[in-house]
C-alpha positions in Angstrom: -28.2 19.5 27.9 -26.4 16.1 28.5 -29.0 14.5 26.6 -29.0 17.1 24.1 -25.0 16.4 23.6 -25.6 12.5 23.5 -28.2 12.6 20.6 -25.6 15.0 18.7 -22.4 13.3 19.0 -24.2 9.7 18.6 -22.6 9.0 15.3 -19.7 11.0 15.2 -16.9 10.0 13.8 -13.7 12.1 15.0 -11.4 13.9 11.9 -8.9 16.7 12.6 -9.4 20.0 13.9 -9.3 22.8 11.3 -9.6 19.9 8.9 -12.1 22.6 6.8 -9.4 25.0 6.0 -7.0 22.2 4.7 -6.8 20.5 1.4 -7.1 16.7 1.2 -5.7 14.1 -1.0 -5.8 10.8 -1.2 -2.8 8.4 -2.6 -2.8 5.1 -4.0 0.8 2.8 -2.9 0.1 0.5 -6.0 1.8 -3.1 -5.7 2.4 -4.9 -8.6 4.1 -8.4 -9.1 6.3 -8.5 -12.0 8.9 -11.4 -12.5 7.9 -13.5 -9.7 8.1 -10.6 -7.1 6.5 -7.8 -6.0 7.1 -4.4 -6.9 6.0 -0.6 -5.6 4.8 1.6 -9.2 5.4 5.4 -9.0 4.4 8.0 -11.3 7.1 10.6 -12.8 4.6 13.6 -13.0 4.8 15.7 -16.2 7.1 18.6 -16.8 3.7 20.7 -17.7 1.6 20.4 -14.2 1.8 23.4 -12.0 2.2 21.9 -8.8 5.1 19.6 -8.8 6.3 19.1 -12.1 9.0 16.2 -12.9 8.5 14.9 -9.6 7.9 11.3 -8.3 4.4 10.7 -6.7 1.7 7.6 -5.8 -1.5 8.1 -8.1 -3.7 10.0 -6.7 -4.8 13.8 -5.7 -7.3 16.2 -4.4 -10.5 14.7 -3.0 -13.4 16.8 -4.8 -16.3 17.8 -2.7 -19.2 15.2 -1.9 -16.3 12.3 -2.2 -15.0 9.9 0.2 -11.4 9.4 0.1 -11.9 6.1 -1.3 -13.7 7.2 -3.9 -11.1 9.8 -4.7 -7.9 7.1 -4.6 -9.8 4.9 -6.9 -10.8 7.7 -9.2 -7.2 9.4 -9.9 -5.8 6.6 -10.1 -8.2 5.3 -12.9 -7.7 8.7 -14.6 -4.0 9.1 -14.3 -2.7 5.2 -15.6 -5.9 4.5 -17.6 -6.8 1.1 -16.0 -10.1 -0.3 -15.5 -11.6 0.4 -12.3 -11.8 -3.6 -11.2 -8.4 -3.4 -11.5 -7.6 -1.9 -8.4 -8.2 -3.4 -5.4 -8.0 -1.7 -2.4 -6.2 -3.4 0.9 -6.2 -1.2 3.4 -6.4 2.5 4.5 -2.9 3.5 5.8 -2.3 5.9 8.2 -2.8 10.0 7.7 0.1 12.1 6.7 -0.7 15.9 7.8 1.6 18.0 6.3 3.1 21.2 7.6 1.6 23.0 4.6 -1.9 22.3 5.6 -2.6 19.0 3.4 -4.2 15.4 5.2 -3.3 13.0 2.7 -4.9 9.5 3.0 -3.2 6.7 1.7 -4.6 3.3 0.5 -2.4 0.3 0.3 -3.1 -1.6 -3.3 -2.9 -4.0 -5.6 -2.9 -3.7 -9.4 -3.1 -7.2 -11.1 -2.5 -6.2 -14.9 0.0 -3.6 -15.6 0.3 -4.7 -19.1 -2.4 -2.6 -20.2 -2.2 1.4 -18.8 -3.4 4.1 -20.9 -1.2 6.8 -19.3 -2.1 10.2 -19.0 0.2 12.2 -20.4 -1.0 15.3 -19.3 -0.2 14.5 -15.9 1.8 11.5 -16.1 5.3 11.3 -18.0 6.0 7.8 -17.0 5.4 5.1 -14.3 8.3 2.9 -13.0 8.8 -0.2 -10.7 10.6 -0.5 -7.3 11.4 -4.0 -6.1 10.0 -3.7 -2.2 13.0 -6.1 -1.3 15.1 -3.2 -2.2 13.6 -0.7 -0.5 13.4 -2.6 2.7 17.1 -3.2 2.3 17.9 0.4 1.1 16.9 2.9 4.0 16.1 6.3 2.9 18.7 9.4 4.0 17.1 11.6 6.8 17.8 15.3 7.2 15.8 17.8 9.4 14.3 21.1 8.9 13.2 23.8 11.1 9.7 24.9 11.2 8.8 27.7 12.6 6.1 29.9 13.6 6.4 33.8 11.6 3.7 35.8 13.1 1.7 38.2 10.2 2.2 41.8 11.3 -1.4 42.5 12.4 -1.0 39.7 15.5 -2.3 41.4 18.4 0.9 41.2 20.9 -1.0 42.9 23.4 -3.3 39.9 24.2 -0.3 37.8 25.0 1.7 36.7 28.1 5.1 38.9 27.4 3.7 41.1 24.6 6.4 40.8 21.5 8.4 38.9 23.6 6.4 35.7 23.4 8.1 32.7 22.2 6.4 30.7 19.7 6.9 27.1 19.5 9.7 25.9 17.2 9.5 22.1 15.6 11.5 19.6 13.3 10.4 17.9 10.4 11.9 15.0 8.8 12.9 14.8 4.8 13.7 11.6 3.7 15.6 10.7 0.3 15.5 7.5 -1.1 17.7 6.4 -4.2 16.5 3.4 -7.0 18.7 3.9 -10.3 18.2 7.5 -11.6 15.0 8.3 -9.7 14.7 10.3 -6.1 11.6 9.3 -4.1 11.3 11.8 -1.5 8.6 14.5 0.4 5.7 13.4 0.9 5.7 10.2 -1.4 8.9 9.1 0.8 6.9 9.5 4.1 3.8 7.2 2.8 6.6 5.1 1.5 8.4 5.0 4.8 5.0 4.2 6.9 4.5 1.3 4.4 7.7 -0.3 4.7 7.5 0.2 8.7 4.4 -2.5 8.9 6.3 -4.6 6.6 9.7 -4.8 8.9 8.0 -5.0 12.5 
């Protein structure tokens, strides 16, 4: 059996458990040097989507079946602001956000050389706007906490558990951060990559 187990785990590569009833995204942090310094772009999404309307994101979105994360990042962001494909170069993968409503979003830290030359799409895109880095990493974002808790569904067999109905489920904290550039709020998810970005860059 132990040599049965080392031929089957001999190129696995660990994920995340129950990663198969999740959705996954991958996210694009786009730098861009305008003016002699370098900026972060976000997307205002349009009013029309479904999910998230009017609200500030990275490029980027669900990663279809068959494709690589990579391949996803470099594929919504090449649909979404219209640039060519060589114009996005890829840095580095940044660390996993896992959301509390069952997402794994992988972000990719990037560089866009020409921004002179987007063909936007304005079915999902409203507008794209710059954020000098300088000022975010002088600019903290506003924390508040929310509760998360557990609320069983009515069909969860008490009787298997230590203290029937009186079982205490876990409780947790999650984090919101706000940050503030002129009119726009950055916050959710977006403001978490953000966050995680601007951590490398201050230590």
């Amino acid at each position: 059996m132990i040599d049965d187990l080392k031929s089957m785990f001999k190129d696995y590569k660990p994920y995340i458990n129950g990663a198969d009833e999740m959705k996954r995204a991958s996210v694009l942090i786009p730098i861009v040097r305008k003016d002699g310094e370098h900026h972060i772009l976000f997307e205002l999404r349009s009013g029309n989507l479904n999910h998230q309307p009017g609200e500030i994101s990275f490029p980027g979105g669900k990663i279809d079946p068959g494709e690589t994360p990579y391949e996803a990042v470099i594929r919504e962001t090449y649909e979404e602001l219209g640039t060519a494909k060589d114009n996005i170069e890829i840095i580095s993968e940044m660390d996993l956000l896992i959301t509390s409503f069952n997402y794994i979003i992988h972000p990719f830290l990037g560089y866009l050389n020409d921004i002179d030359n987007f063909n936007i799409n304005k079915d999902e895109v409203d507008h794209t706007f710059l954020v000098p880095i300088k000022y975010l990493l002088e600019n903290p974002p506003k924390e508040y906490t929310s509760d998360v808790e557990i609320i069983p569904s009515g069909n969860m067999p008490y009787s298997d558990l230590p203290y029937k109905k009186d079982y205490k489920f876990q409780k947790g904290k999650s984090s919101i951060l706000f940050y503030k550039y002129d009119n726009y709020i950055i916050w959710g998810m977006t403001a978490k990559i953000l966050q995680n970005f601007l951590n490398f860059l201050k230590n």
